[in-house]
N, C-alpha and C positions, 0 to 999 in steps of 0.2 A: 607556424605549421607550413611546410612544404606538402603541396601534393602534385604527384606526377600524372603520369598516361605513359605507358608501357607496353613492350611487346616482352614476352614468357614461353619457355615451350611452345610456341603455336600461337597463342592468345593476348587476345590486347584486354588491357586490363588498366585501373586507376586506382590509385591508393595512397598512401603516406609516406612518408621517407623522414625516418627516423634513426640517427646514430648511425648513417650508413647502411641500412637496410629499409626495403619496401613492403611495407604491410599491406595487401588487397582490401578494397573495400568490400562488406559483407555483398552479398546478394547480387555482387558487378555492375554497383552502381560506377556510373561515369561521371564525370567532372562535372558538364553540366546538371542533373541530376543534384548533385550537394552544393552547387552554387543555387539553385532556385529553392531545394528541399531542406536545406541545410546539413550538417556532417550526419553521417551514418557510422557505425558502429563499423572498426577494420576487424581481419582476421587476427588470429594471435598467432601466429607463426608466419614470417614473411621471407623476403627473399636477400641476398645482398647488391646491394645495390651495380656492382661490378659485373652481375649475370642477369643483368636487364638491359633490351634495349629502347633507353628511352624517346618518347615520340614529343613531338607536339603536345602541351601540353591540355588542351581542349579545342575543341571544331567550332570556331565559333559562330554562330547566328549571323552576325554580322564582324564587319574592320569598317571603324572611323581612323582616317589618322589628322592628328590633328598638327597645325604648325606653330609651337610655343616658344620658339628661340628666336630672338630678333637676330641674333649672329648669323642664325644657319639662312634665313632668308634672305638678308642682307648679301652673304656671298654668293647664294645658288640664283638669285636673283642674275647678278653680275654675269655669273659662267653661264646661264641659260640664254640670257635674252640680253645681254650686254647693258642694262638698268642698272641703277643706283639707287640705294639708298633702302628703305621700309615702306611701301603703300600706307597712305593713313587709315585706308581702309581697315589692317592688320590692327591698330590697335582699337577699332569699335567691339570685336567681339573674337574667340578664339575660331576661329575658321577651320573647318575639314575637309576632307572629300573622301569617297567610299571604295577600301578596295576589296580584291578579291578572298571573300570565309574560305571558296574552294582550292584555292593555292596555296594556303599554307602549310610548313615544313619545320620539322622537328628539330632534335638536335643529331648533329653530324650527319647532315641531309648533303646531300648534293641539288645545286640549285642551279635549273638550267636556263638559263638564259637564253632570249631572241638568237639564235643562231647570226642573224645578220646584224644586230648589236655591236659596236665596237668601243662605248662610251660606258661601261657596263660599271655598277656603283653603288656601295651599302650604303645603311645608313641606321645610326644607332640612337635608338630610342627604350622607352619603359614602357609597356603596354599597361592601365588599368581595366582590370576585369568589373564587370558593372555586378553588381550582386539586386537583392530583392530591395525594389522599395527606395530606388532612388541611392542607394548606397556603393560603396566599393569594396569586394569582396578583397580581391586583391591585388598584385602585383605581377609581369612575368617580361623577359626580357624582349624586345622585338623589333626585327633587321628587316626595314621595308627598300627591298632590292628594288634599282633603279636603271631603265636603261635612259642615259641621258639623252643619246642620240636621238630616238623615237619619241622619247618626251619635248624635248624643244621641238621637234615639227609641230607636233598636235596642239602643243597650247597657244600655239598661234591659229590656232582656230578657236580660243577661249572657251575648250571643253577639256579639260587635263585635271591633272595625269590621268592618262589612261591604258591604253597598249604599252604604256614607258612603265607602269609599274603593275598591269595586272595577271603578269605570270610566275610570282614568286613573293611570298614576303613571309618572313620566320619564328617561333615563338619557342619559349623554353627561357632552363632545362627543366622548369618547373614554376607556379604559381606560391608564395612565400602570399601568407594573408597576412591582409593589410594591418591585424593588432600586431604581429610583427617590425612594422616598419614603423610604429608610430615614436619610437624614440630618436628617429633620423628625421622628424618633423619639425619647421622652424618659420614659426610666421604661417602655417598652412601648407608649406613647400617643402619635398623630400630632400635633404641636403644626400646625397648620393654619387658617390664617386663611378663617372662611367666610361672606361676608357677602349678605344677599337684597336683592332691589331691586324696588321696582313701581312701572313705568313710570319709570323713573330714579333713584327717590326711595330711598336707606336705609333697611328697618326695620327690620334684623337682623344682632348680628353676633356671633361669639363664635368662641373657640377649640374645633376640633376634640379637644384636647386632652383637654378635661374631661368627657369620656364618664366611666360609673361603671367599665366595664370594657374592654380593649382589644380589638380585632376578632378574635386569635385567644383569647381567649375565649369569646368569641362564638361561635366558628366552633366550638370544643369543646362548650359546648355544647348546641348544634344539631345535632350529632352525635351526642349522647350517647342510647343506645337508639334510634338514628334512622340515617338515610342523607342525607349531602351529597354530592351529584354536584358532581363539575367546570362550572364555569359558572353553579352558586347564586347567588345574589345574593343580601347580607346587608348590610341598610340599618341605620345609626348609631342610626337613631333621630331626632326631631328636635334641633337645636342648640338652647340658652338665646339669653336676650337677644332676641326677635323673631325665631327661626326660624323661626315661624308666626306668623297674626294672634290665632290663639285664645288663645294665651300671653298675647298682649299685651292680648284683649280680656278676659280672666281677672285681669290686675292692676290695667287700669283702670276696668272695672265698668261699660266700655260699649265698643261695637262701633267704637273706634278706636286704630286705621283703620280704616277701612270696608271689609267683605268685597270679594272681589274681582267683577268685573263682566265684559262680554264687552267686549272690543277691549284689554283689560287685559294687558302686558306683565311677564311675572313673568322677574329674572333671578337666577339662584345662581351665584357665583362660589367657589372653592373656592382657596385658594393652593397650586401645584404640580401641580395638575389643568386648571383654564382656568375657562371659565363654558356655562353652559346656560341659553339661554331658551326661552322658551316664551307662546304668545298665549291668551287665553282665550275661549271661544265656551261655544254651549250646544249643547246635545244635539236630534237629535229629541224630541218632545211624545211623553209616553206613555200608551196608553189605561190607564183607571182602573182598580186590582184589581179580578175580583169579591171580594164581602163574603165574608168569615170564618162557617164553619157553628160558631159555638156550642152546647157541648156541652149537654144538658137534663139536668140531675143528678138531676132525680126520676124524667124515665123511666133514665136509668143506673143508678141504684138497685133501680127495679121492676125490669128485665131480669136484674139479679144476680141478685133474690131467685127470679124466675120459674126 
């Protein structure tokens, strides 16, 4: 079952998509709502799918993303902080960090980027939707946009990503549940063909398959001493093989391809899911920090001893 989130004459709306056409859920219930309540009864006359514009496909609660690919970190490793190789640390447990529920964007969004950004960079992953009870409701695609430039300063303070990735990241073109996917299941792992595109062109492609760990794993734990609501979102991580440019600027020792740019058309196609694009633009211009009050360590000293 696919189910969307939609705009209609005026109104935003969630429902089902079927045979090319979108059936409303009864009574406007919204995505979260049949993820923690379970399915509701749709209308019987719906829309075609052609005269909808689809959104986002739920608001989520929270965004964990998680980093499953020994590829993708191996080379962003490289392009970031000029390091080699895998932290051993990466293989004790699946590791995340939390970004932004409130910036997420739909299908055929425009996604603005830091204005002052120049390193600017997808990155193609599968988001798992957490369902009731510890389980996984389902599937949906998700572009956690990257400003490189701003992320290597900050994670040299070993608090990241942060400002590098908490102004945009993308979901769609819809949520496929997960008893749909389960014949692309092999060992626990989605075998899933997922490949990125900018502006038409191939740079990315690999199997879903070869995460280090599988999504309920994941899901356990992120759970573990913690709380998963219904509606979480639990990102793969990026794919190998060019599911980012930083990977690929990491093996090849220069910035190609070339960051991305505004009017730049970034698509993920996911197999069994569909695809998601997305335009790239910039952000408003923003006034400059004030300066940083630097500590004086000999008057901090005097004052101790005073």
């Amino acid at each position: 079952m696919r189910i969307v989130t939609y705009r209609h004459e005026g109104r935003e709306r969630s429902g089902v998509l079927r045979d090319g056409t979108v059936f409303p859920f009864v009574d406007d219930a919204d995505v979260l709502h049949v993820i923690t309540n379970g399915l509701v009864d749709v209308a019987k006359t719906g829309t075609p799918l052609a005269g909808v514009r689809l959104l986002a496909p739920l608001r989520p609660p929270s965004v964990r993303d998680f980093v499953a690919f020994e590829e993708h970190v191996e080379g962003v490793r490289r392009s970031i902080d000029g390091s080699a190789g895998v932290p051993e640390a990466w293989y004790d447990a699946p590791t995340f960090y939390f970004t932004n529920p409130h910036a997420v964007y739909g299908p055929g969004d425009d996604i603005p980027f830091p204005a002052a950004s120049v390193a600017r960079d997808f990155e193609l992953e599968v988001a798992a939707i957490a369902g009731p009870g510890g389980t996984i409701f389902g599937y949906t695609i998700f572009n956690d946009f990257s400003a490189r430039d701003l992320q290597g300063r900050e994670m040299k303070v070993n608090l990241g990503p942060a400002k590098g990735k908490d102004f945009a990241s993308s979901l769609g073109p819809w949520i496929v549940t997960a008893d749909e996917l389960d014949p692309y299941k092999k060992d626990g792992f989605l075998d899933l063909w997922c490949v990125a595109e900018v502006n038409g062109a191939e740079v990315g492609r690999d199997l879903l398959g070869n995460m280090g760990w599988t999504f309920e794993t994941m899901l356990a734990y992120a759970a573990r001493d913690s709380i998963v609501r219904p509606g979480d979102v639990l990102g793969s991580g990026t794919v190998g093989n060019g599911g980012c440019l930083a990977e690929l600027w990491g093996r090849n020792g220069t910035q190609d391809p070339p960051p991305l740019k505004d009017g730049d058309e970034v698509t993920l196609t996911v197999e069994g899911i569909g695809s998601l694009t997305n335009r790239i633009t910039s952000g408003h211009v923003t006034a400059p920090l004030a300066k940083v009050r630097r500590r004086d360590q000999a008057k901090a000293r005097s004052e101790r001893q005073d």
